[in-house]
PyMOL Python script that loads the backbone (N, CA, C, O; Angstrom):
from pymol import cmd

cmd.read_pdbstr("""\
ATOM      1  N   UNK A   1     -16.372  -7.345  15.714  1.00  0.00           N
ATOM      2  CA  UNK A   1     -15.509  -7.061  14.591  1.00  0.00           C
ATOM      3  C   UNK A   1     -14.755  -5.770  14.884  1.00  0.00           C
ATOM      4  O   UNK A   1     -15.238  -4.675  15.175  1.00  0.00           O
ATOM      5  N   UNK A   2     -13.304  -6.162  14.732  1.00  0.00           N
ATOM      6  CA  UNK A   2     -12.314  -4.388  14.780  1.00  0.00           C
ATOM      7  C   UNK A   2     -12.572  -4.032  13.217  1.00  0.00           C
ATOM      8  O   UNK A   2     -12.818  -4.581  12.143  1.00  0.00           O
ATOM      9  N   UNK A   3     -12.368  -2.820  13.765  1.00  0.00           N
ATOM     10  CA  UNK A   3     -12.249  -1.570  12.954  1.00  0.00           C
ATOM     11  C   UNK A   3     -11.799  -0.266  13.367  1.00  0.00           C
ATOM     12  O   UNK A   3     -11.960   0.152  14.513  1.00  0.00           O
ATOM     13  N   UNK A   4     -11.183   0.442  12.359  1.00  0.00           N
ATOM     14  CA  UNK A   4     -10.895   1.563  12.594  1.00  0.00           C
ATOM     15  C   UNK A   4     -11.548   2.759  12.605  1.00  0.00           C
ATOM     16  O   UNK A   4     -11.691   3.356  11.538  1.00  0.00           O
ATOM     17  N   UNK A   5     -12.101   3.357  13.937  1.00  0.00           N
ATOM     18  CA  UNK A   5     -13.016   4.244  13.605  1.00  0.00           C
ATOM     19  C   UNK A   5     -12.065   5.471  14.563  1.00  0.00           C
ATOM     20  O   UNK A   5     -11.671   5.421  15.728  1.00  0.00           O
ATOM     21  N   UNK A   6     -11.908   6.608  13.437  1.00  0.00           N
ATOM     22  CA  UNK A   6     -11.822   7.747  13.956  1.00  0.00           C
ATOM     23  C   UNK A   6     -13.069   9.380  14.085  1.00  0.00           C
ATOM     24  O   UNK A   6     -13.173  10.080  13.078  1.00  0.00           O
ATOM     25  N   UNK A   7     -13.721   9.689  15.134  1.00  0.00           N
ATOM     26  CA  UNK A   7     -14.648  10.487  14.991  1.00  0.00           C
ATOM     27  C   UNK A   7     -15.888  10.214  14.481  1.00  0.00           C
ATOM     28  O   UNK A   7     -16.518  10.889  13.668  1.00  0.00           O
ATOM     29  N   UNK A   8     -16.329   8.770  15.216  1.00  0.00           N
ATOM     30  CA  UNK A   8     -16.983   8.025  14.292  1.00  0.00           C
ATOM     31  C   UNK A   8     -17.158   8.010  12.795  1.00  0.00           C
ATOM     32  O   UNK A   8     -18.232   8.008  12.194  1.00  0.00           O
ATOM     33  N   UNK A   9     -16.340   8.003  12.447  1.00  0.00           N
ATOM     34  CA  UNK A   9     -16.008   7.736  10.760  1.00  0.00           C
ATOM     35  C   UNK A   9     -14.977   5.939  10.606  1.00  0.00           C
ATOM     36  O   UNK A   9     -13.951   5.505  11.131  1.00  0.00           O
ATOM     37  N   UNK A  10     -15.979   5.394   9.609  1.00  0.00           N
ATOM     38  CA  UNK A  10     -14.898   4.359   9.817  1.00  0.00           C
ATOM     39  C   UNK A  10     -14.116   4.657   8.618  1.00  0.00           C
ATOM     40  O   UNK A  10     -14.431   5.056   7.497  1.00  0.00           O
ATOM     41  N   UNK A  11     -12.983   4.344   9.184  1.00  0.00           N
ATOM     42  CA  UNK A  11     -11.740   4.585   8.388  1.00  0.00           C
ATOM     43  C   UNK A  11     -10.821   3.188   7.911  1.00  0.00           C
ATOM     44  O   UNK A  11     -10.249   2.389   8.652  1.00  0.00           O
ATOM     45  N   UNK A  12     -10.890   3.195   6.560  1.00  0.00           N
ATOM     46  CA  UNK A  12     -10.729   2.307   5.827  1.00  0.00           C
ATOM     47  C   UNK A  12      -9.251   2.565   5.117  1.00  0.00           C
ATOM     48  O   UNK A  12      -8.420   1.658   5.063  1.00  0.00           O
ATOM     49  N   UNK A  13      -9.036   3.713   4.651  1.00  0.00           N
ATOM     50  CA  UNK A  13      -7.648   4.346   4.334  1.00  0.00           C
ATOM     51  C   UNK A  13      -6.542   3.713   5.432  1.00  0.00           C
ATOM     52  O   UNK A  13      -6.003   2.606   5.435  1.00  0.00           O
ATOM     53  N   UNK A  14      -6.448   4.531   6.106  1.00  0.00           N
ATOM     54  CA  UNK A  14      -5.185   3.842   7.249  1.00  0.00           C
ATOM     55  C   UNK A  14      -4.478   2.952   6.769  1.00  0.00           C
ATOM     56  O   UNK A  14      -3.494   2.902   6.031  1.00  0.00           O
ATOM     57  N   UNK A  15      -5.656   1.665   7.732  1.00  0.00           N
ATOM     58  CA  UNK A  15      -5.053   0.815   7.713  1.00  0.00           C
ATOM     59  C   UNK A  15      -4.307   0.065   6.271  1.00  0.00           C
ATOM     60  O   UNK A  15      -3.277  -0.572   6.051  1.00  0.00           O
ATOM     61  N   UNK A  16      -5.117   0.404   5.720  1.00  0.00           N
ATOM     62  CA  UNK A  16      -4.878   0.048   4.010  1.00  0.00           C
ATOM     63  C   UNK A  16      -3.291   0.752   4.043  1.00  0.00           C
ATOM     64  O   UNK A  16      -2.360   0.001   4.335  1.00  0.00           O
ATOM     65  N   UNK A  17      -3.045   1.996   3.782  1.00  0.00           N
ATOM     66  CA  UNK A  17      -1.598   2.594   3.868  1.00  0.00           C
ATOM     67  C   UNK A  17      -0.547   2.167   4.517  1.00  0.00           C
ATOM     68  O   UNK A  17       0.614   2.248   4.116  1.00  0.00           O
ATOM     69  N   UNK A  18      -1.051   1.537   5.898  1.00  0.00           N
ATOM     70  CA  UNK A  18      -0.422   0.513   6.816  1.00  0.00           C
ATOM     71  C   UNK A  18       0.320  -0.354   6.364  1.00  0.00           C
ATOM     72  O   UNK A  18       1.551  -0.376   6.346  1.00  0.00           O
ATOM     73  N   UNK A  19      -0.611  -1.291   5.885  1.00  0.00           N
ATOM     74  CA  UNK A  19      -0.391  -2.440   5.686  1.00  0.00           C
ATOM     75  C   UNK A  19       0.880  -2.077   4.012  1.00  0.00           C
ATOM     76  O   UNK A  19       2.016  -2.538   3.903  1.00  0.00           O
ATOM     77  N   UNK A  20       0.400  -1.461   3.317  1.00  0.00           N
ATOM     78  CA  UNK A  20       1.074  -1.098   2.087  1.00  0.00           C
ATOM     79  C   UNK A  20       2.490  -0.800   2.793  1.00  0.00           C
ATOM     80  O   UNK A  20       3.418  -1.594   2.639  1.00  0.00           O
ATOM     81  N   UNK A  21       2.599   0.084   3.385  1.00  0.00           N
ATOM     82  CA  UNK A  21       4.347   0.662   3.911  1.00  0.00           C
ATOM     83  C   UNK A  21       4.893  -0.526   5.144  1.00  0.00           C
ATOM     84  O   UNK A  21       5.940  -0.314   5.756  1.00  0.00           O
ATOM     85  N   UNK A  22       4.069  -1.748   5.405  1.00  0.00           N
ATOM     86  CA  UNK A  22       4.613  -2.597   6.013  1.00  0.00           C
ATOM     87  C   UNK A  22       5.182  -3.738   4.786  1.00  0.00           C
ATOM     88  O   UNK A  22       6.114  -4.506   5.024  1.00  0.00           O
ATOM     89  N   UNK A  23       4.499  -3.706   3.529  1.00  0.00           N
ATOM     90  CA  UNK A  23       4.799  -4.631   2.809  1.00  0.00           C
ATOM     91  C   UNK A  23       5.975  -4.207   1.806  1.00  0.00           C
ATOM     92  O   UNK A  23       6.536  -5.044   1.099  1.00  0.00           O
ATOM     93  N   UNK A  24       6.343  -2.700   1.794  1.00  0.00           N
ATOM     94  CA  UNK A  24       7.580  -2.334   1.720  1.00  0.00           C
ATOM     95  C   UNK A  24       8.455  -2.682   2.124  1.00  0.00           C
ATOM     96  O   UNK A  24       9.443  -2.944   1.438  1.00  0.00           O
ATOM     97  N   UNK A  25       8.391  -2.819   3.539  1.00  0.00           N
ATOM     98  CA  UNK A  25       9.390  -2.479   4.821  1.00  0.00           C
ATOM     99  C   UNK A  25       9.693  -4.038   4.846  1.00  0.00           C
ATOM    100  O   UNK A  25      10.778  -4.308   5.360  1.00  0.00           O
ATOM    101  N   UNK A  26       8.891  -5.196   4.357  1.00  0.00           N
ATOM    102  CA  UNK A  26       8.776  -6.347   4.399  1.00  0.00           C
ATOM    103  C   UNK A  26       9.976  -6.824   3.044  1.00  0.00           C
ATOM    104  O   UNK A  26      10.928  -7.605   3.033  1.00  0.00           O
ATOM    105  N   UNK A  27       9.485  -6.101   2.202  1.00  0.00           N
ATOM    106  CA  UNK A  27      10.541  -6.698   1.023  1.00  0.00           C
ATOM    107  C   UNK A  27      11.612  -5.438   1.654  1.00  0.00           C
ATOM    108  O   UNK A  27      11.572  -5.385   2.883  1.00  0.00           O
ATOM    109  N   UNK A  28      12.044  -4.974   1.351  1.00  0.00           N
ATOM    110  CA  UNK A  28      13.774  -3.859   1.748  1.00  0.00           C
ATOM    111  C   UNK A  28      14.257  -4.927   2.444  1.00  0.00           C
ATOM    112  O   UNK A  28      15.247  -5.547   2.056  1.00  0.00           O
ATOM    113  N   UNK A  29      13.375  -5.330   3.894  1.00  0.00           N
ATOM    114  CA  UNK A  29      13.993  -6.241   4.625  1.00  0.00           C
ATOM    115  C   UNK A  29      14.534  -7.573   3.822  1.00  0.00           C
ATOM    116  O   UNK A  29      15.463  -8.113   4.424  1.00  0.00           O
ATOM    117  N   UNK A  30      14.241  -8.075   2.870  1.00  0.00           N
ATOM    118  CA  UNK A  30      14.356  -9.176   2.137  1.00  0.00           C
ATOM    119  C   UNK A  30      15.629  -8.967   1.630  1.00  0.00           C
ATOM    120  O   UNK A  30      16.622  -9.692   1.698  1.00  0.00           O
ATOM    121  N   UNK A  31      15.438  -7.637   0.995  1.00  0.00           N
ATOM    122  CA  UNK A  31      16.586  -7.142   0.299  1.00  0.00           C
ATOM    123  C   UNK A  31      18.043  -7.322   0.760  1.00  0.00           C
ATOM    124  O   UNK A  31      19.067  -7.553   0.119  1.00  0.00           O
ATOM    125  N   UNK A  32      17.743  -7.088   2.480  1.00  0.00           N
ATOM    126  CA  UNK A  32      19.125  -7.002   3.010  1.00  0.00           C
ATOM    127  C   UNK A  32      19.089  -8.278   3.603  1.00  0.00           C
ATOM    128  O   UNK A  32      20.137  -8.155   4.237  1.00  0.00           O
ATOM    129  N   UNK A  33      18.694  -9.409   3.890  1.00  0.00           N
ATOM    130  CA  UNK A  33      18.522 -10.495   4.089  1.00  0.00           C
ATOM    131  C   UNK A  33      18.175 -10.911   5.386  1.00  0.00           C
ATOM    132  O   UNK A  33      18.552 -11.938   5.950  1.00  0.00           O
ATOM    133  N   UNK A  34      17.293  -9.878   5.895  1.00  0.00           N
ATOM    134  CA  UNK A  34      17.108  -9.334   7.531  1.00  0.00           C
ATOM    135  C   UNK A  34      15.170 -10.237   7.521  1.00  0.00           C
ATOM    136  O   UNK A  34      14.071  -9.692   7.625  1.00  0.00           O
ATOM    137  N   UNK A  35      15.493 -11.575   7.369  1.00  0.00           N
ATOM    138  CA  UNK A  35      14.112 -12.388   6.871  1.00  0.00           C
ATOM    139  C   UNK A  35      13.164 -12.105   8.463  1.00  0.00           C
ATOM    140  O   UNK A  35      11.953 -11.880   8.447  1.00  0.00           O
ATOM    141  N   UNK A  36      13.863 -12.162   9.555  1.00  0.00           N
ATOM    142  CA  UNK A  36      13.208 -11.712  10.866  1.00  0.00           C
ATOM    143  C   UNK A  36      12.212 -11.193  10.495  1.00  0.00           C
ATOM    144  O   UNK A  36      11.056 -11.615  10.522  1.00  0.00           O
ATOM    145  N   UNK A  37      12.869  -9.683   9.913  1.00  0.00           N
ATOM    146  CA  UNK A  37      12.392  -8.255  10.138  1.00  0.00           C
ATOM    147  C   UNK A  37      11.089  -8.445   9.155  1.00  0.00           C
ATOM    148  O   UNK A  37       9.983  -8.022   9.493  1.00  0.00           O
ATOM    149  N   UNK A  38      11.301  -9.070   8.001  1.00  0.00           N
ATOM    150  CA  UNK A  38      10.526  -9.340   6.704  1.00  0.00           C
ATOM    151  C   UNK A  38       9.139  -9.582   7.193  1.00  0.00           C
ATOM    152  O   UNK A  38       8.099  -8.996   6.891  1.00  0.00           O
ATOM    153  N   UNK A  39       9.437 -10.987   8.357  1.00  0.00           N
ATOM    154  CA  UNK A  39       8.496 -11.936   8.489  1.00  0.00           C
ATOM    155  C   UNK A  39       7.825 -11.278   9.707  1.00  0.00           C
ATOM    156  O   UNK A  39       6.725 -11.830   9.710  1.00  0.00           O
ATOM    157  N   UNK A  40       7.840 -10.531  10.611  1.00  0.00           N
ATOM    158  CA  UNK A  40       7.410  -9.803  11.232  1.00  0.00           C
ATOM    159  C   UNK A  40       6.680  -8.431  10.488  1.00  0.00           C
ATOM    160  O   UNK A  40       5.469  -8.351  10.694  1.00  0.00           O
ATOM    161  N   UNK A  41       7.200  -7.502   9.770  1.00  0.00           N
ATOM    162  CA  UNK A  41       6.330  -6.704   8.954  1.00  0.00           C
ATOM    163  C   UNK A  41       5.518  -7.633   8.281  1.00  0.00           C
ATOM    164  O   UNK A  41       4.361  -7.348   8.588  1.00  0.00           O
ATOM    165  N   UNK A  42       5.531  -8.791   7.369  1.00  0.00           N
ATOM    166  CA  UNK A  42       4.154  -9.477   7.045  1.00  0.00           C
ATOM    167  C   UNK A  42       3.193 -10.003   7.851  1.00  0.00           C
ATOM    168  O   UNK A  42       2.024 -10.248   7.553  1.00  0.00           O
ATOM    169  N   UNK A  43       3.842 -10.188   9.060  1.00  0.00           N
ATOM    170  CA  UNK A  43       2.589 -10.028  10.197  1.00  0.00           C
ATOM    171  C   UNK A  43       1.672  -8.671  10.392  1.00  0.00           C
ATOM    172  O   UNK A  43       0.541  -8.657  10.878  1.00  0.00           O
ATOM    173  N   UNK A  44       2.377  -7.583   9.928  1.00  0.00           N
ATOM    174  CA  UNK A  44       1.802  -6.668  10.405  1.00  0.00           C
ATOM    175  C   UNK A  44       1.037  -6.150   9.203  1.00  0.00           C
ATOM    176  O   UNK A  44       0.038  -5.468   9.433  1.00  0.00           O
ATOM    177  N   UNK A  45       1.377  -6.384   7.984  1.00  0.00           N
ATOM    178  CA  UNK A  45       0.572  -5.784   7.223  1.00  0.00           C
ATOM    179  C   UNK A  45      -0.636  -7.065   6.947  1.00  0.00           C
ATOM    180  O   UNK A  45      -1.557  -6.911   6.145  1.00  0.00           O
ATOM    181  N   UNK A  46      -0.457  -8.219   7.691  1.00  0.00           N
ATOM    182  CA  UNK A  46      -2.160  -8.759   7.690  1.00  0.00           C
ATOM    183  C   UNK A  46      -3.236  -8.358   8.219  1.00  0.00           C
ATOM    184  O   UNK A  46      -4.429  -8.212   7.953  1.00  0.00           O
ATOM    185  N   UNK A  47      -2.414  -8.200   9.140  1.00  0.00           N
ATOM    186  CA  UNK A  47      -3.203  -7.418  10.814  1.00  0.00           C
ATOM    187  C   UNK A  47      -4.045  -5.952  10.317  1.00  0.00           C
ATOM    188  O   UNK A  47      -5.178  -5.629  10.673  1.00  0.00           O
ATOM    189  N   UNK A  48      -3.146  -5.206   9.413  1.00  0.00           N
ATOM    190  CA  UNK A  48      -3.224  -3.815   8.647  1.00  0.00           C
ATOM    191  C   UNK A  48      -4.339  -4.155   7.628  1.00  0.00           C
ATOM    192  O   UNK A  48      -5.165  -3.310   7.279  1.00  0.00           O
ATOM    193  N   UNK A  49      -4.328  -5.537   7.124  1.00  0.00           N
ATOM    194  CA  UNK A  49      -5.448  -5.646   6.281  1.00  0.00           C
ATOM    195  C   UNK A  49      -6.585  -5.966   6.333  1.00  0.00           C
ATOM    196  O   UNK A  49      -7.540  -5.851   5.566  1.00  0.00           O
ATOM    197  N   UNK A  50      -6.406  -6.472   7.502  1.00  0.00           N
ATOM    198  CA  UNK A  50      -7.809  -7.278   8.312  1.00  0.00           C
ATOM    199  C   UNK A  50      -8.569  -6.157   8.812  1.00  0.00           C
ATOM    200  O   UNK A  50      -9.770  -5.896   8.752  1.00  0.00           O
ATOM    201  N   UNK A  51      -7.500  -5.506   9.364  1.00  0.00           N
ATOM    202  CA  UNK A  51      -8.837  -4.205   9.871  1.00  0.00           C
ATOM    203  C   UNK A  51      -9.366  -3.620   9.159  1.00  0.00           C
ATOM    204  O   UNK A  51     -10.318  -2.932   9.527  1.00  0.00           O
ATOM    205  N   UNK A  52      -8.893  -3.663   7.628  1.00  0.00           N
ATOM    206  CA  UNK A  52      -9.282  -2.611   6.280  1.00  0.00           C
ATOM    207  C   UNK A  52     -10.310  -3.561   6.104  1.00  0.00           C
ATOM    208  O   UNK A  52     -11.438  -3.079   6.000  1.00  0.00           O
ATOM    209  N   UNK A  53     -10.217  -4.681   6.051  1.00  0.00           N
ATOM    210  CA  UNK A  53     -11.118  -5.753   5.444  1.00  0.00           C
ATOM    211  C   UNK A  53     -12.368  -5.748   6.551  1.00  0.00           C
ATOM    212  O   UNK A  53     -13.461  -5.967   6.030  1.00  0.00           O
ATOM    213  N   UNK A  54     -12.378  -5.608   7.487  1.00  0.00           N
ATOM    214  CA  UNK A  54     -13.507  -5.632   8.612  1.00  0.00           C
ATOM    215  C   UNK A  54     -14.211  -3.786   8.267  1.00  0.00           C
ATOM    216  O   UNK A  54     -15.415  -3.534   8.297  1.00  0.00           O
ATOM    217  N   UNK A  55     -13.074  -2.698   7.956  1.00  0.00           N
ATOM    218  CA  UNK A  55     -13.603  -1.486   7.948  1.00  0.00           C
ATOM    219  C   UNK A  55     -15.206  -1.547   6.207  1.00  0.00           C
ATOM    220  O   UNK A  55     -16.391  -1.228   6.119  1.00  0.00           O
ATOM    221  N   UNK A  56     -14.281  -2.071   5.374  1.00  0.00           N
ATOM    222  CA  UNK A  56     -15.391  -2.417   4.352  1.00  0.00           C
ATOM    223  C   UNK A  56     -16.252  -3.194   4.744  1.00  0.00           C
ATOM    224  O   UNK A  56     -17.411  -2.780   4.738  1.00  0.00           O
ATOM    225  N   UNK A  57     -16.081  -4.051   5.034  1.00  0.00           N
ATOM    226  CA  UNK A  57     -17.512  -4.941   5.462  1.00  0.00           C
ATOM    227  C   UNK A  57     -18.454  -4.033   6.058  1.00  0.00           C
ATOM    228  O   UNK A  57     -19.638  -4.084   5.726  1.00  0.00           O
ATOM    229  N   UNK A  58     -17.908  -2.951   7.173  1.00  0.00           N
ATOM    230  CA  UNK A  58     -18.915  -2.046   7.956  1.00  0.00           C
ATOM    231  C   UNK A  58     -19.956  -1.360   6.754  1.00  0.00           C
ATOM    232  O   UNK A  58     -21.131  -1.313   6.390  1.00  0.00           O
ATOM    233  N   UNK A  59     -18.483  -0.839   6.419  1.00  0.00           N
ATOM    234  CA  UNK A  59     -19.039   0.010   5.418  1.00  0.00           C
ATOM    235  C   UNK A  59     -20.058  -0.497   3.848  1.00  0.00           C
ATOM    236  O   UNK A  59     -20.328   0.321   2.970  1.00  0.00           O
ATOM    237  N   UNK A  60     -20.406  -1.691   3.806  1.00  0.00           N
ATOM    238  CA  UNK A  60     -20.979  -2.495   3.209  1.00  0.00           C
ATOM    239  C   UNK A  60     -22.521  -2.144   3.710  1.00  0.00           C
ATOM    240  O   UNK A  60     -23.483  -1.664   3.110  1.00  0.00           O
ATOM    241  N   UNK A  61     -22.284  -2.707   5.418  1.00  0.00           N
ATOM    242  CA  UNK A  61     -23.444  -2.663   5.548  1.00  0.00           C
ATOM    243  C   UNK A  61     -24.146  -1.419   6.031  1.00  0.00           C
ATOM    244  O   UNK A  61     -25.352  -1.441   6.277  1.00  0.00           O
ATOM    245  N   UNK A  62     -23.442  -0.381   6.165  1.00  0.00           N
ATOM    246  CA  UNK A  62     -24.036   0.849   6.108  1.00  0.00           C
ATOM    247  C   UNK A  62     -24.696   1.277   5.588  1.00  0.00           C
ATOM    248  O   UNK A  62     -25.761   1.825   5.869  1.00  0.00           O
ATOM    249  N   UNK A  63     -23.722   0.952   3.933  1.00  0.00           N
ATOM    250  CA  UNK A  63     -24.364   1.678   2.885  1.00  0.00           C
ATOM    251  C   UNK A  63     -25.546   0.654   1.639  1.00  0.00           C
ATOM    252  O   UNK A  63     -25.795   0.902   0.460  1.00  0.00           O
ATOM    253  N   UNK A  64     -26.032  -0.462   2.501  1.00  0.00           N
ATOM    254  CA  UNK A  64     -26.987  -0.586   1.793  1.00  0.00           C
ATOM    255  C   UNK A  64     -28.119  -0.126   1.085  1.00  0.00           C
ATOM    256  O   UNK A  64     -28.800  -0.915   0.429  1.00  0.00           O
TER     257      UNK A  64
END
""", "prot")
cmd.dss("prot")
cmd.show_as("cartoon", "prot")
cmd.util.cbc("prot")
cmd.orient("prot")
């Protein structure tokens, strides 16, 4: 499982922020009708979420 670990700390923030300013960048792109650009940042903010989503799970089982 990925995750984001900085200083062994897993880091769950990031990617989360990631994925948020890709799903911006995803609609603006909409806005200007640049659907490429759209559909490529929603690739990236899955990718951005998956790692958030794998960083909680860690952190799930850490903190049992």
């Amino acid at each position: 499982m990925e995750t984001a670990k900085q200083d062994g700390i897993i880091d769950y923030a990031m990617p989360m922020m990631q994925a948020l300013n890709s799903i911006k960048a995803a609609h603006n792109a909409v806005l200007e009708k640049s659907f490429d650009a759209a559909i490529e940042q929603a690739f990236v903010a899955l990718a951005e979420t998956k790692l958030m989503l794998n960083a909680l799970k860690e952190m799930r089982e850490l903190y049992k």
